[in-house]
N, C-alpha and C positions, 0 to 999 in steps of 0.2 A: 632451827637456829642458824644452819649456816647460808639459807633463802632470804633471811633477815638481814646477815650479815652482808652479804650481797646487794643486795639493795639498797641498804645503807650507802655501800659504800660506791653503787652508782649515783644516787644520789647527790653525794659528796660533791664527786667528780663531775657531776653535770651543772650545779650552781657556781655561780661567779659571786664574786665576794666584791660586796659594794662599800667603799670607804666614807670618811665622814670626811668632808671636806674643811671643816673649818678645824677640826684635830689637827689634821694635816698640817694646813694652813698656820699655825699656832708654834705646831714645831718646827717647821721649818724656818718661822719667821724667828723663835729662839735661839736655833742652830745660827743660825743668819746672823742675829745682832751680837750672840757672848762671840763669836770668831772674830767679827769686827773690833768690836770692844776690847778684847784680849790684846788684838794684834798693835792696836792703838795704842793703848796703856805700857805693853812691853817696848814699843818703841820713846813712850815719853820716861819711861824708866831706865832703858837701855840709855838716851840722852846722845849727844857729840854734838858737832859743833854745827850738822845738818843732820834735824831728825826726820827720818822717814819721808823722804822727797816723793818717793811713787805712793805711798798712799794720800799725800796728801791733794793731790788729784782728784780722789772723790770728792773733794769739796767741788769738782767742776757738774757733780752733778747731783748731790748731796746738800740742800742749802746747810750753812749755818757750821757743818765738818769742816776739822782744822785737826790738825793732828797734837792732842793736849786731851787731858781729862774731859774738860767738859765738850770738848769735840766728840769724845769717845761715846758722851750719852747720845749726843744729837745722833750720831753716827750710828748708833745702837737703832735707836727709835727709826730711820730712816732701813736700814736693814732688817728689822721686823716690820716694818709695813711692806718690803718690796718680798721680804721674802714670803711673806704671808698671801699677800697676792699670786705666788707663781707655784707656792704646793697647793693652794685650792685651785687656783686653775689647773694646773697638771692634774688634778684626783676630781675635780668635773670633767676631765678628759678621758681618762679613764673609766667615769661609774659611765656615761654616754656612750664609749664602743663596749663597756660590759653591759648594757642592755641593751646593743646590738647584736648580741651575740645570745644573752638568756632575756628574752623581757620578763618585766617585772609581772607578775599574776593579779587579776584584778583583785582585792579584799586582803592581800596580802600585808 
């Protein structure tokens, strides 16, 4: 039993853990667009007499953002695509030097 458990738990310790990239990708693009959207929305709620001057900058690279509701969806959708793009790129970054390090076994 305790040759088993050992084993095991080299085992463990010797695989590298390979992530899904488009999961990733998915939350991170979520994280990404409700922070936008949030911080949007609190600013057209918040109101004065100049709303939200530095966010609304991202419209300089953002098409279609403006800082108002429906800027907030454009803004949404634009921060789930960038951010979508940059956790699946980091986590194919990732699985490439973990199967530099464990490669994958043929039939696996």
């Amino acid at each position: 039993m305790a040759t088993d458990t050992k084993d095991l738990e080299a085992l463990v310790l010797v695989r590298v853990v390979r992530l899904n990239a488009a999961i990733a990708g998915v939350v991170t693009g979520l994280l990404a667009g409700l922070v936008l959207f949030a911080a949007t929305n609190w600013l057209v709620l918040k109101g004065g007499p100049v709303v939200g001057p530095h966010l609304a900058l991202l419209g300089q690279y953002f098409i279609g953002y403006r800082v108002s509701f429906v800027g907030s969806l454009i803004g949404f959708a634009w921060a789930f695509l960038l951010g979508f793009l940059a956790g699946a790129a980091v986590v194919a970054i990732y699985n490439r030097l973990a199967d530099l390090r464990d490669p994958p076994a043929r039939g696996r």
